[in-house]
One Martini backbone bead per residue (centre of mass of N, CA, C, O) as a GRO file, in nm:
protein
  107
    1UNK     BB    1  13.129   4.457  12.762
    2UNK     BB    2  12.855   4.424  12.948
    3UNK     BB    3  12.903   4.116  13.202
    4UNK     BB    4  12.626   3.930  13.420
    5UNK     BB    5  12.720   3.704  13.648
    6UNK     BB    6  12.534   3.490  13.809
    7UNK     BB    7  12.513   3.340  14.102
    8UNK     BB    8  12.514   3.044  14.041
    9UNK     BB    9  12.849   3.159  13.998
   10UNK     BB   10  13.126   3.194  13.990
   11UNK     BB   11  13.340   3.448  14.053
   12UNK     BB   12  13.644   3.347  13.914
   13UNK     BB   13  13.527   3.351  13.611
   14UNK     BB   14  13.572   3.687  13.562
   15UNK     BB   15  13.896   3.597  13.476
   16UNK     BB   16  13.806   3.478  13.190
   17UNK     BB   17  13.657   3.744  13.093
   18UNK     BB   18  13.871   4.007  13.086
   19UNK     BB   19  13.763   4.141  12.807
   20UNK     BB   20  13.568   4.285  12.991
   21UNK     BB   21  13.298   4.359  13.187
   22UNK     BB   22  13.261   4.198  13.508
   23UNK     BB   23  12.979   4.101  13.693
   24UNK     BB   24  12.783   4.004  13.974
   25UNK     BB   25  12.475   4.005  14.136
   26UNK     BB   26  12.620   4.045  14.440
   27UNK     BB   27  12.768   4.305  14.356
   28UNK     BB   28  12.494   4.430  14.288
   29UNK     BB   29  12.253   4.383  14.509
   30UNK     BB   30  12.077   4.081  14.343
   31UNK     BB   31  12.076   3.871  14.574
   32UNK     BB   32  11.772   3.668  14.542
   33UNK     BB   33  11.630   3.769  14.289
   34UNK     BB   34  11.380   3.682  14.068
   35UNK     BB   35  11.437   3.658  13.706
   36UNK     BB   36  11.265   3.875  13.637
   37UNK     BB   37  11.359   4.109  13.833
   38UNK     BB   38  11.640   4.078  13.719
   39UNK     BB   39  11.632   4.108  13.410
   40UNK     BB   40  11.500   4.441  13.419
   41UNK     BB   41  11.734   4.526  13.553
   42UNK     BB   42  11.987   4.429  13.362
   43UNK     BB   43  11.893   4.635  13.224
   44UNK     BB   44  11.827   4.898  13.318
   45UNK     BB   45  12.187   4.901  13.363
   46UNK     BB   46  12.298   4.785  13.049
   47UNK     BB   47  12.359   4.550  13.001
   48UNK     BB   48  12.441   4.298  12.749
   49UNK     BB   49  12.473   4.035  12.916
   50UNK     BB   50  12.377   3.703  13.038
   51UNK     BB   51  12.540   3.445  13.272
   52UNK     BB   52  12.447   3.127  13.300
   53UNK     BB   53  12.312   2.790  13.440
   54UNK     BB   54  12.003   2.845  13.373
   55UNK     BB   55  11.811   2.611  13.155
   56UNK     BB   56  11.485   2.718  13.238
   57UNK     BB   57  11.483   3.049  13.185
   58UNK     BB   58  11.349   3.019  12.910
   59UNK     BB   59  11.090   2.863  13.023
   60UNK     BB   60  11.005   3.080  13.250
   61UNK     BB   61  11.060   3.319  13.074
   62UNK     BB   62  10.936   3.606  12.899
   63UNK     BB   63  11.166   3.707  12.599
   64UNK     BB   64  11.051   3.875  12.447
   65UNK     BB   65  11.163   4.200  12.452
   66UNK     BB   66  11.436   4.139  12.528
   67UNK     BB   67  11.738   4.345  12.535
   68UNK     BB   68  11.898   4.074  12.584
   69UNK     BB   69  12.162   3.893  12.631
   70UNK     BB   70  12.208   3.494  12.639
   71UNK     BB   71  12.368   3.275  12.847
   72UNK     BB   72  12.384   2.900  12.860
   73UNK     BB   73  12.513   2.708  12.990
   74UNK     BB   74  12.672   2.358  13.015
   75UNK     BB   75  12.727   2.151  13.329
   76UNK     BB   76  12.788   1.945  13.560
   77UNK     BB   77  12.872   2.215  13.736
   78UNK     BB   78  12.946   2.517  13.902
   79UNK     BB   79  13.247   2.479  13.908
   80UNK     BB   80  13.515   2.599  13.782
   81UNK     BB   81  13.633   2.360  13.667
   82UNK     BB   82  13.423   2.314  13.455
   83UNK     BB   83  13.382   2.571  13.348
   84UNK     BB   84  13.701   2.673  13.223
   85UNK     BB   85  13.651   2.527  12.967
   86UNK     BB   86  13.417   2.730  12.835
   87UNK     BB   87  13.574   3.030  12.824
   88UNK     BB   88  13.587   3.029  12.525
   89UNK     BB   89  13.353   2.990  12.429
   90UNK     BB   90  13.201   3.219  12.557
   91UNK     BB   91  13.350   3.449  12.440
   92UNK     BB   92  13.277   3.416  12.151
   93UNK     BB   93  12.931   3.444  12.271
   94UNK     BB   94  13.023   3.770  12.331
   95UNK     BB   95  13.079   3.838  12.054
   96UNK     BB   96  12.840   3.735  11.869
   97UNK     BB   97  12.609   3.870  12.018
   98UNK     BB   98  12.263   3.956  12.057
   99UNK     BB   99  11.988   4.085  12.120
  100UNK     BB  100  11.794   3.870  12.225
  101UNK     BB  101  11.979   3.640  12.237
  102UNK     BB  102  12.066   3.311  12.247
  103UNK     BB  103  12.369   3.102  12.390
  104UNK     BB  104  12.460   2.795  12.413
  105UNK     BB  105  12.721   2.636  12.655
  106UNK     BB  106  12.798   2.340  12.594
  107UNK     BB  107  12.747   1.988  12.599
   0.00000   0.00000   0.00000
């Protein structure tokens, strides 16, 4: 799967999810796109999962149509110590995910 980590996370995190194609959005050069305009690309692009710690982003954009699937974190910040024990539970998610569909990971 090709696999998008949101820049408001850690860079370190691709190395948890090594199962994968992992990119981040500054790798990508995507760094700052407001995430309407950032979803799009993430489709034209061909990404298959889409993963955040934005739980807003599901309120903040019509997701109607958007054939990405979208992991949302929960952790008490972004920093990789937090992420890091969400490993196996992310994985997981990004094994059974279908297009179009969201799946919350963490507490």
């Amino acid at each position: 799967m090709r696999v998008l980590l949101d820049e408001c996370l850690p860079r370190r995190l691709k190395r948890e999810l090594s199962d994968h194609q992992v990119y981040t959005v500054p790798e990508m050069g995507w760094a700052g796109v407001k995430n309407g305009a950032l979803l799009r690309l993430i489709q034209d692009a061909a990404f298959d999962v889409f993963v955040t710690i934005d739980g807003n982003l599901t309120y903040q954009q019509n997701l109607r149509g958007v054939s990405l699937a979208i992991v949302v974190l929960s952790a008490p910040d972004n920093t990789i110590e937090s992420l890091r024990p969400l490993a196996p539970a992310i994985l997981a998610a990004i094994h059974g995910i279908s297009a179009g569909e969201i799946i919350p990971v963490g507490r």
